[in-house]
C-alpha positions as CSV (number, residue, x, y, z in Angstrom):
1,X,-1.2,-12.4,12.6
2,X,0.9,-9.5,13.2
3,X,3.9,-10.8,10.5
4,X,1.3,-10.7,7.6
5,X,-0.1,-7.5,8.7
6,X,3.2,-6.0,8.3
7,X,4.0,-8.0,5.4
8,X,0.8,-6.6,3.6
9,X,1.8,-2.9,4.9
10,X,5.6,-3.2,3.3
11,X,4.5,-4.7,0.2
12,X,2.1,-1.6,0.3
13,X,4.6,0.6,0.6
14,X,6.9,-0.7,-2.1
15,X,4.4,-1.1,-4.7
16,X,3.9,2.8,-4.4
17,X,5.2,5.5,-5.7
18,X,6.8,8.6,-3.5
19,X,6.0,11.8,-5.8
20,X,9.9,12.4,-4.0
21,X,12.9,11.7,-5.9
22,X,15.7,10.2,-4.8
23,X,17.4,12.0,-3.6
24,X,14.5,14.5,-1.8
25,X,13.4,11.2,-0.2
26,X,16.9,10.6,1.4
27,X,17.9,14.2,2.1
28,X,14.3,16.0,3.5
29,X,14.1,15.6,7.2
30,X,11.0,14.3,8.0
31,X,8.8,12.1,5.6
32,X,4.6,12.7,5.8
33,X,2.3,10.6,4.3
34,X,2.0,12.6,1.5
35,X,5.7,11.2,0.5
36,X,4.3,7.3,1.2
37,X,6.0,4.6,-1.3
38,X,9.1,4.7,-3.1
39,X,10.6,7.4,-5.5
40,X,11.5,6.0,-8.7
41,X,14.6,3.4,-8.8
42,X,14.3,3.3,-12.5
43,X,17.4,5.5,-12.7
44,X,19.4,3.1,-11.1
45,X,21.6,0.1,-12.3
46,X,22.3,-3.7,-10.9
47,X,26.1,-2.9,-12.6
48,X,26.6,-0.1,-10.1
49,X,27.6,-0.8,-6.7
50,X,26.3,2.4,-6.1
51,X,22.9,2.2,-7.3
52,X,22.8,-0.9,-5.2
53,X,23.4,0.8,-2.1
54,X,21.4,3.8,-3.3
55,X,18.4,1.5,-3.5
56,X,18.9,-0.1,-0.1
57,X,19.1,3.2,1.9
58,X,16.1,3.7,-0.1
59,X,14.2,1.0,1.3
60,X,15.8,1.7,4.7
61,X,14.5,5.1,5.0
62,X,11.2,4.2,4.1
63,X,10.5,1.2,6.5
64,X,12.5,3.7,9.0
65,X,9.7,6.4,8.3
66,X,6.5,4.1,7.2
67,X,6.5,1.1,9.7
68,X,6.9,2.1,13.4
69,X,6.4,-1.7,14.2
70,X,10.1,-2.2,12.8
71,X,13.7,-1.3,14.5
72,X,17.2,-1.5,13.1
73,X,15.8,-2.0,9.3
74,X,18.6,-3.7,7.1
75,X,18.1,-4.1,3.0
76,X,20.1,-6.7,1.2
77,X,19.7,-6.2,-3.0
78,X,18.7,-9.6,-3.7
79,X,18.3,-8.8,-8.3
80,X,17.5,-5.5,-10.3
81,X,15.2,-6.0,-13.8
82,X,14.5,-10.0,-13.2
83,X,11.1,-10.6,-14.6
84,X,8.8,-7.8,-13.8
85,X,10.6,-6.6,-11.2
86,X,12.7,-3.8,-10.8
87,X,14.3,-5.0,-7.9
88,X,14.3,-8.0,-5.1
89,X,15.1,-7.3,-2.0
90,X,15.4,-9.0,1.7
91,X,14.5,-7.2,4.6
92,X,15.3,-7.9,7.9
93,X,14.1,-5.9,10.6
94,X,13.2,-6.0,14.6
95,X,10.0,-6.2,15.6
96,X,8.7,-5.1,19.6
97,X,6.4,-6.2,21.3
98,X,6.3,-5.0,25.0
99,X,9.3,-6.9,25.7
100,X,9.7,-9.1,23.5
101,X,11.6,-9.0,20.2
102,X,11.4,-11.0,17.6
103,X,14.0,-10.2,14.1
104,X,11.8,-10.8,10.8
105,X,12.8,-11.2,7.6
106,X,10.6,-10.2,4.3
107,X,11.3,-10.8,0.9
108,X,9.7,-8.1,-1.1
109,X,10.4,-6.7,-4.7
110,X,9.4,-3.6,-6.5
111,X,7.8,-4.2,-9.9
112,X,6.7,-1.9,-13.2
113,X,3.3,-1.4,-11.8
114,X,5.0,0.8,-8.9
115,X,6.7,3.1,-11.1
């Protein structure tokens, strides 16, 4: 079904690693596949509200750039460092489909393995 595709295609994405950083990911104006994954959110901190938000633009731009099945892409910072993980993370996103649309909503979480 076309939910667990995309669920296998963003968990795909955030288990791997951009060879951007940070702030290359967010600033360079168009991403290629050569820039697939996430940059490393190691640097960043659950205390900082900041970091927090840092992370979800993050996420954002990636779905934004990665899965053209998904509109209007929001990130809510669910944990950083719990267990494995890095970070947790809800996404909720719109997904078209001729006419219809449907809003979805993933729970994903980057882990050690990804960085």
């Amino acid at each position: 079904d076309i939910e667990a595709s995309i669920y296998r295609e963003l968990q795909s994405l955030t288990s791997s690693r951009s060879r951007l950083s940070i702030e290359q990911f967010l600033k360079v104006p168009r991403l290629t596949v050569l820039d697939w994954g996430l940059p490393d959110l190691t640097v960043l901190t659950a205390e900082r509200s900041e970091d927090r938000n840092l992370c979800a633009r993050v996420v954002v731009r990636a779905v934004e750039a990665f899965e053209p099945r998904l509109s209007k892409p929001t990130v809510e910072i669910a944990a950083f460092r719990q267990g494995r993980d890095i970070v947790r993370f809800s996404l909720a996103a719109e997904l078209r489909l001729g006419t219809i649309c449907e809003r979805l909503i993933f729970n994903l979480g980057v882990d050690d393995d990804a960085v």
